[in-house]
N, C-alpha and C positions, 0 to 999 in steps of 0.2 A: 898427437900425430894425425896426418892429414890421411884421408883415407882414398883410394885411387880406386879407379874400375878393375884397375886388373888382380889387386886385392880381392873384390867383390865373391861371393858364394856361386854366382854364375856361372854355367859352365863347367862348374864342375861336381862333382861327386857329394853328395854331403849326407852323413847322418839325422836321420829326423828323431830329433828329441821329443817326448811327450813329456815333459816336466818342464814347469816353467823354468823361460830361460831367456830374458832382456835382450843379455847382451850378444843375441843371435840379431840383432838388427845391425844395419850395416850403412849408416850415413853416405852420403857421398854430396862434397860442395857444388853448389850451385855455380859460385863462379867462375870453377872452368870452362866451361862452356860459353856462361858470359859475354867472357873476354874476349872470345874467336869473334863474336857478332859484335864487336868494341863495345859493351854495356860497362859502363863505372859509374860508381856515385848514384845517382838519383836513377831509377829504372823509369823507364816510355811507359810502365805498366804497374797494374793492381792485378791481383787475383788469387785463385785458391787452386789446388789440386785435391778434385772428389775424386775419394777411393772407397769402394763397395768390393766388404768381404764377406762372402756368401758361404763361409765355410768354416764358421767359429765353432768351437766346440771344447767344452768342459764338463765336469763333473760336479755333484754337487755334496756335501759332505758325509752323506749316502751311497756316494760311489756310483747315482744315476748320472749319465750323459746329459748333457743341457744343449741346446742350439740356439744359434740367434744368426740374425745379420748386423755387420755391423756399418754406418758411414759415418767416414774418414776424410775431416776437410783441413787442408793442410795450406795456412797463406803461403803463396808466392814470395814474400818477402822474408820466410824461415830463410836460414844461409845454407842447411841441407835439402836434399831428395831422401827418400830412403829407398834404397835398392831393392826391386821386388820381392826374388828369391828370398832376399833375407826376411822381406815380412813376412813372407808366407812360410818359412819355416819358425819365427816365432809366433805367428800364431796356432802352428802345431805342436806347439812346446804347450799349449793351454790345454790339450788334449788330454794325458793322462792328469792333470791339476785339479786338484779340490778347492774351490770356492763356497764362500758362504751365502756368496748372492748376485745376482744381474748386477748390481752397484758394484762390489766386489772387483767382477771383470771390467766395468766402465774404469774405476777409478786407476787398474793398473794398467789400462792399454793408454787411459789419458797419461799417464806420467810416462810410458818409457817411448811413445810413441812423440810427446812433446821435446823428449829429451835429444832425443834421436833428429829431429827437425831443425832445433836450434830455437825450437818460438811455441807458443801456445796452439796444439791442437784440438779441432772439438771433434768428440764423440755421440755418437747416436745408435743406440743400439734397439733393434725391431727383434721380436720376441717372438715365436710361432703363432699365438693367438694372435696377432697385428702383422703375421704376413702377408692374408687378405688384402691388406688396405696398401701396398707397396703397389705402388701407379707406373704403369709403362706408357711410355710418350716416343714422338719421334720429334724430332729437331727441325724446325720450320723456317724456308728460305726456298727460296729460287733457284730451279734444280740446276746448277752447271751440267750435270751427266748427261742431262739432253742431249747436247751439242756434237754432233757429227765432227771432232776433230783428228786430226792426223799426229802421232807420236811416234820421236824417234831419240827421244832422251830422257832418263830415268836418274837425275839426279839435279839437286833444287839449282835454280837459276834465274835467281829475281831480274837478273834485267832483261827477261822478256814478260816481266808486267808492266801494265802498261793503264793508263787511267785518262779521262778526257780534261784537261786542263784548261782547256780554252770552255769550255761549257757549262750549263749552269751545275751547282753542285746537286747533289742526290741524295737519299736516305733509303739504303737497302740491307737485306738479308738475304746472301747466297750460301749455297750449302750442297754438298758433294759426300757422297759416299766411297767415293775411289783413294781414299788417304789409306795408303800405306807406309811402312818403315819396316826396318828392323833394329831390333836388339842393338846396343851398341855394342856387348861382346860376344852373345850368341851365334847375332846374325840372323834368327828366326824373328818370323813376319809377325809385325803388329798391324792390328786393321782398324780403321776408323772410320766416322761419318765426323765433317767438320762443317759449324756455322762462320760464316765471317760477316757480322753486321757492323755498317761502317755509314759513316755520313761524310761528302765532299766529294770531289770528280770522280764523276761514274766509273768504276774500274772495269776494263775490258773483261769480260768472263773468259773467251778463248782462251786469255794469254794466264788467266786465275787457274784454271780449271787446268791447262798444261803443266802451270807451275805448280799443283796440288801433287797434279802427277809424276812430276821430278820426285818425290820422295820416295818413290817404289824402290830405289836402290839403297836407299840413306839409311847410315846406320845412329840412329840415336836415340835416347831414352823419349817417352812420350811427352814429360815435359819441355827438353829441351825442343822440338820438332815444334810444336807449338808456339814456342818464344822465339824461333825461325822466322816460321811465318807472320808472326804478329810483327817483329820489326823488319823483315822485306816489305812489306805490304804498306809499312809505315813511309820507310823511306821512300820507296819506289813509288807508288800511289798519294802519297802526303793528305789523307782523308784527316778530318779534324776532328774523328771520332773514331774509333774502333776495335771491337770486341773478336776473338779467335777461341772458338771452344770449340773441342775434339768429344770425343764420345768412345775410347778404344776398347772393345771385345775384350771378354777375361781371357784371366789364362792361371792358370791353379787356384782359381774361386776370386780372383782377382779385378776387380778392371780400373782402369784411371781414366780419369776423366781431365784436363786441366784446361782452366777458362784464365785467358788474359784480356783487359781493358783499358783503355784509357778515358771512359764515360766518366767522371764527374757525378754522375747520379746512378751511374751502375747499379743494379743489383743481383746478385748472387746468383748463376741460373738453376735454374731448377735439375733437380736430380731425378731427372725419369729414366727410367731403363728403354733402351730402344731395341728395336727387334732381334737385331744381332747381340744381343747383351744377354 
């Protein structure tokens, strides 16, 4: 059975279990959404969705509480999302659970959390002694929010992007802290800082930085928002390189992170916490 949003834990009411409990995760396919943007067959994109959970907790077969953090790299080409609500209430299900060890909880979040994806996820889990060493960073690019612009539409609108085609091509890193969304069935706001590093006709910042801002009304999951903009920006702009990573604020110990590319020699970005994190 296929699972729907409006199935989803979302929005409404739920018991929180303290005992473990899998099958409190709640899939939802990638390709609906897809489809709206005409994505079939071979995707314009590579990449991962980083999830940092800042609010694990177990016991350990003494009945002492344990914490950790854990990060959660989920490829882009799993055929699920996993709906947040539902992670986050099973990883309150590990709360009253007796484990025998760090390994223990690694081994079971990698299996029901891969299972739930549809594809291999990897885990990492930081341990209270090594949360010193957890590095915060901000996202580096050329600040669109500079820009003295005028707004009067809150909802995405690629064809006022706009890229210099007659000129020579470019290699840059732009980046805006004004990405907003919301929920696709809450409707409560998600907040983000987004890079867009892209090589080919210089794209107009004005018409980037408005279109960022077309999201303030938009209702959709973080990944999907991301894979928005990565193919408007494709189409409309046709740069012959181009990376879209978001950075979105937690929200019940939560936050998602999703990076799409079409680099060739990509790599992974880096997982620093930015100020709003």
């Amino acid at each position: 059975m296929t699972n729907s949003v409006d199935l989803s834990p979302l929005g409404k009411t739920s018991a929180y279990r303290t005992d473990y409990a899998p099958e409190l995760l709640f899939p939802i396919p990638r390709q609906g959404k897809r489809d709206e943007l005409g994505l079939s067959g071979t995707l314009p994109f590579f990449g991962v969705d980083i999830w940092n959970a800042y609010e694990i907790s177990w016991l350990n077969q003494r009945g002492k509480p344990q914490v950790a953090i854990a990060r959660i790299t989920v490829p882009a080409d799993t055929p699920n999302i996993i709906e947040s609500k539902s992670f986050k209430l099973y990883l309150n299900s590990f709360n009253q659970t007796r484990l025998d060890s760090v390994v223990a909880l690694k081994t079971l979040l990698q299996q029901d959390l891969s299972d739930a994806a549809g594809g291999n996820v990897h885990i990492t889990i930081t341990q209270p002694e090594e949360f010193g060493m957890v590095e915060m960073g901000e996202l580096d690019g050329l600040l669109l929010d500079r820009l003295d612009i005028e707004v009067d539409h809150y909802s995405p609108s690629p064809e006022i992007l706009k890229a210099a085609h007659d000129e020579e091509p470019v290699e840059e890193k732009l980046l805006s802290h004004l990405l907003k969304s919301n929920c696709l069935v809450t409707g409560q706001p998600d907040w983000a800082s987004v890079q867009i590093h892209y090589s080919g006709p210089q794209i107009d910042q004005e018409s980037l930085l408005k279109y960022l801002i077309g999201f303030r009304e938009h209702n959709e999951f973080h990944e999907q928002c991301v894979e928005r903009i990565f193919v408007d920006i494709l189409r409309q702009c046709q740069p012959q390189q181009l990376a879209v990573y978001a950075r979105y604020t937690r929200r019940g110990g939560l936050d998602i992170n999703p990076w799409r590319s079409n680099f060739s020699t990509a790599q992974k970005p880096a997982n620093l916490r930015g100020a709003r994190q």
